[in-house]
N, C-alpha and C positions, 0 to 999 in steps of 0.2 A: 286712152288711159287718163284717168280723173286726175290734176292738181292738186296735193294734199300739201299744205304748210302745217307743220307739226306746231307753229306756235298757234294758228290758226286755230288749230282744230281743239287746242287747248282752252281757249277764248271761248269757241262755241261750246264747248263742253260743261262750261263753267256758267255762262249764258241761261246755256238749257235749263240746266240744275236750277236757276232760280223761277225761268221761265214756266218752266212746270211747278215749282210748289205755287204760285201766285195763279197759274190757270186749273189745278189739277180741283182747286174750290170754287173759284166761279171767273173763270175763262180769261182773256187776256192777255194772254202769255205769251201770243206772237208780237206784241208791243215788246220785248225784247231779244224774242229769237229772230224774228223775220229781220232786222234791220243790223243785226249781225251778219245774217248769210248773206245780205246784201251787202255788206261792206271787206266780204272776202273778193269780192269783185265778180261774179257769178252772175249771169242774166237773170232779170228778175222774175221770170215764169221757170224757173229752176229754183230759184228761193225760194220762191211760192211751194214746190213741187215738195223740194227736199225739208221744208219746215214744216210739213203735213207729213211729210214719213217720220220725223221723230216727234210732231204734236199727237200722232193716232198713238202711238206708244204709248204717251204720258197719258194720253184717254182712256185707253186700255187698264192699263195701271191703276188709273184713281176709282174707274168703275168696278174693276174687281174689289177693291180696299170698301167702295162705299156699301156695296151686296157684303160683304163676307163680316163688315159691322152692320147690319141690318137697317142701315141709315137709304136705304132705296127699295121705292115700292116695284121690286121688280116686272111685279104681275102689269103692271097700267106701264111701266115703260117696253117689256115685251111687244105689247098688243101697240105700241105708239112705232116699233122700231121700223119695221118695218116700211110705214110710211113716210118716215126721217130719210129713213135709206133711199128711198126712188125718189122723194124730193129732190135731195141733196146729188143723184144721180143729173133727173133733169137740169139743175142748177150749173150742175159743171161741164154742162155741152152746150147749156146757153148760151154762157160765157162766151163761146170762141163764134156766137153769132151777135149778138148784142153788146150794146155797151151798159156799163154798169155807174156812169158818173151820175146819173140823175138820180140813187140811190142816197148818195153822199148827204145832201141836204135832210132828207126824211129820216133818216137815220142820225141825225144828230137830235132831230126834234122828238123823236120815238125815246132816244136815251133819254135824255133832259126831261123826260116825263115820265119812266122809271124810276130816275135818282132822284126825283122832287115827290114822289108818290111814297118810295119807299123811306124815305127821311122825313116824311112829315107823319106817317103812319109807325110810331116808335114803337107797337109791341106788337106789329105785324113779323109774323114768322119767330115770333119767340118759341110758340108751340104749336101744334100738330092738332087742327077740324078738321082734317080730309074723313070724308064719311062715304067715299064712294062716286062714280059718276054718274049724275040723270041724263035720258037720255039727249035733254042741249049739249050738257057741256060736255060729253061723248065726242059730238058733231062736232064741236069750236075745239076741242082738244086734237081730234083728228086734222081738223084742216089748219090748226098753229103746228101741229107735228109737220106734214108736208112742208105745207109755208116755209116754215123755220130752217129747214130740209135742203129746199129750192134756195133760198135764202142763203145759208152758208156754202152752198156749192157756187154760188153764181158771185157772192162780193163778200159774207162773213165777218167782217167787223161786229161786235157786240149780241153777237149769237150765242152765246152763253149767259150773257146776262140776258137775254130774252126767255131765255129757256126758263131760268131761274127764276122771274117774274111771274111767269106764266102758271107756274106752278106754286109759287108763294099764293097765288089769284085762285086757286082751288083749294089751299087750305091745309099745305105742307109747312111745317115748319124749316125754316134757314138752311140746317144740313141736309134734311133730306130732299130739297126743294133744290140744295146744289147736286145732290145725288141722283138723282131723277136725269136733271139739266145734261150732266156728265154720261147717262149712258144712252140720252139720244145725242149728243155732241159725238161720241164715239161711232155712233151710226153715219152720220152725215163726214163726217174725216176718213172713213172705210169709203165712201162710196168718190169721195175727188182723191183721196190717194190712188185709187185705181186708176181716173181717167188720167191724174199727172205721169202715173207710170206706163201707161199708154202710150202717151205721146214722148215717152224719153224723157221726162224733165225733171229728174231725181239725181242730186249730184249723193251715192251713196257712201263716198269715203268719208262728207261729214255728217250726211246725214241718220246713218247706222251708229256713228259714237254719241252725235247728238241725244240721239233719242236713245241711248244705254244709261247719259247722263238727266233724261229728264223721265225715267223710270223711277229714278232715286228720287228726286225730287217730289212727282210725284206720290211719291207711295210715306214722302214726310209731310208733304201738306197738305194730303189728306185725312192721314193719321190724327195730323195736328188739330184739324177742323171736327173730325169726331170727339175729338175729345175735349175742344175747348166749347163749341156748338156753338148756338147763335152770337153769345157776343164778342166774338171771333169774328167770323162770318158775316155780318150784317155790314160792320165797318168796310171791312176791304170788300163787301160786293158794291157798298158808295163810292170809295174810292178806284175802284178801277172803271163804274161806269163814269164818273168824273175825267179819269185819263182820256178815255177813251170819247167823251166828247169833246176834248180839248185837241185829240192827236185826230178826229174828224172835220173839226170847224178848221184847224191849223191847215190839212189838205185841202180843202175849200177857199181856204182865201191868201194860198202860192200857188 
C-alpha cells in the first residue's frame, strides 16, 4: 500500500501546475517536480519513475494544444516520431547497463552553446523559412530524432531545449519549433514511462494527482505561448537553458 501525506500531495500538486506551464513551452519542468518527489522521501528511481508519469501527461496536453492551434508541423514530426520512440526506448535499457556521469560535462558545453547561439542570434525564430526537407537534412533530422530519443531515455537533462534548437536550425519559428520539440518529447516520456512501469518504479498515489495538476498547467502555458509567440518564448527558452546549465555544472562540482 503507497504512503500518501495529504499535505504532501498537495505540495506536489501545486509543484506540478507550475512545473508544467514552464515545461509544456520549452521543457524543464522536472527542475521542479523531480526534487519535490524527492523530498517526499521516495527512492530516487521511483521519483525519476513517477515524475515521467505525470511529465508524459503534461506532454500529452501541450502537444495536443500545439496541433489543435496549428503551431506544429505535424506531418515532419509524425515521420520523426517514431524514431524518438525506439531511441528513447534503447536509451532506457541502457541506463540500467551503463553509467551516464560522463554525459554531465558535454551537456553542459552543448547547452552553453545553444544559449550563447540563440542570444546572440536576436531575430532568429521570430518567423517561420521552413520550406521543407532536402534530402541531408532528412538524414541529420532522423538521426537528432533518434539521438535525442536515446538521449532522454538514457540521462534527459536539456532535451527539450535541444529539440527546440534543432528545429529553430531548419527554419521554424519559436512556437512552432517549441511545438514540434513537444511532440517528439512526448514520444521519448511514452517510451521510459513504460520501461519505469515495468520495473515497479511509479509511486501512483502522487503521481496520478501530480499529473491531473500539470494538465492544467499545461494546457495554460501553452495556450499562453500561442498567443503571446516569440517574444514570450525566446526569453524563457534562455532562461531555462541558463538554469539548467547552472543546476548541471552545480552536480559536477558536489
Amino acid at each position: 500500500m503507497e504512503h500518501i501525506d495529504l499535505a504532501w500531495l498537495l505540495i506536489i500538486a501545486g509543484g506540478g501546475f507550475i512545473a508544467s506551464f514552464i515545461d509544456s513551452v520549452v521543457g524543464g519542468g522536472g527542475l521542479v517536480s523531480l526534487p519535490l518527489l524527492l523530498a517526499t522521501g521516495m527512492p530516487a528511481a521511483t521519483a525519476l519513475g513517477t515524475n515521467k508519469l505525470a511529465g508524459t501527461c503534461s506532454s500529452l496536453t501541450s502537444t495536443l494544444s500545439f496541433i489543435a492551434s496549428g503551431k506544429m508541423n505535424w506531418r515532419l514530426v509524425l515521420r520523426l516520431f517514431p524514431l524518438t520512440l525506439a531511441g528513447a526506448v534503447g536509451g532506457a535499457f541502457a541506463v540500467r547497463h551503463l553509467p551516464s556521469d560522463w554525459l554531465k560535462p558535454l551537456v553542459v558545453v552543448m547547452l552553453l552553446l545553444v544559449t550563447v547561439y540563440t542570444f546572440v542570434k536576436k531575430s532568429w525564430g521570430q518567423r517561420s523559412t521552413y520550406n521543407g526537407l532536402s534530402a541531408r537534412s532528412a538524414v541529420l533530422m532522423a538521426a537528432a530524432a533518434f539521438g535525442l530519443g536515446f538521449y532522454d531515455g538514457f540521462f534527459g537533462p536539456g532535451t527539450g531545449s535541444f529539440l527546440i534548437f534543432l528545429f529553430l536550425a531548419l527554419g521554424f519559428d519559436f512556437v512552432t519549433a517549441a511545438g514540434n520539440a513537444k511532440g517528439l518529447n512526448f514520444a521519448s516520456n511514452i517510451a521510459s514511462l513504460a520501461a519505469f512501469a515495468a520495473f515497479g518504479l511509479i509511486h501512483y498515489g502522487y503521481g496520478l494527482p501530480m499529473g491531473a495538476a500539470m494538465i492544467a498547467g499545461s494546457l495554460v502555458g501553452s495556450r499562453l505561448a500561442i498567443r503571446k509567440g516569440a517574444s514570450y518564448v525566446r526569453p524563457l527558452f534562455l532562461v531555462i537553458c541558463c538554469v539548467l546549465i547552472g543546476k548541471q555544472a552545480w552536480d559536477l562540482l558536489t
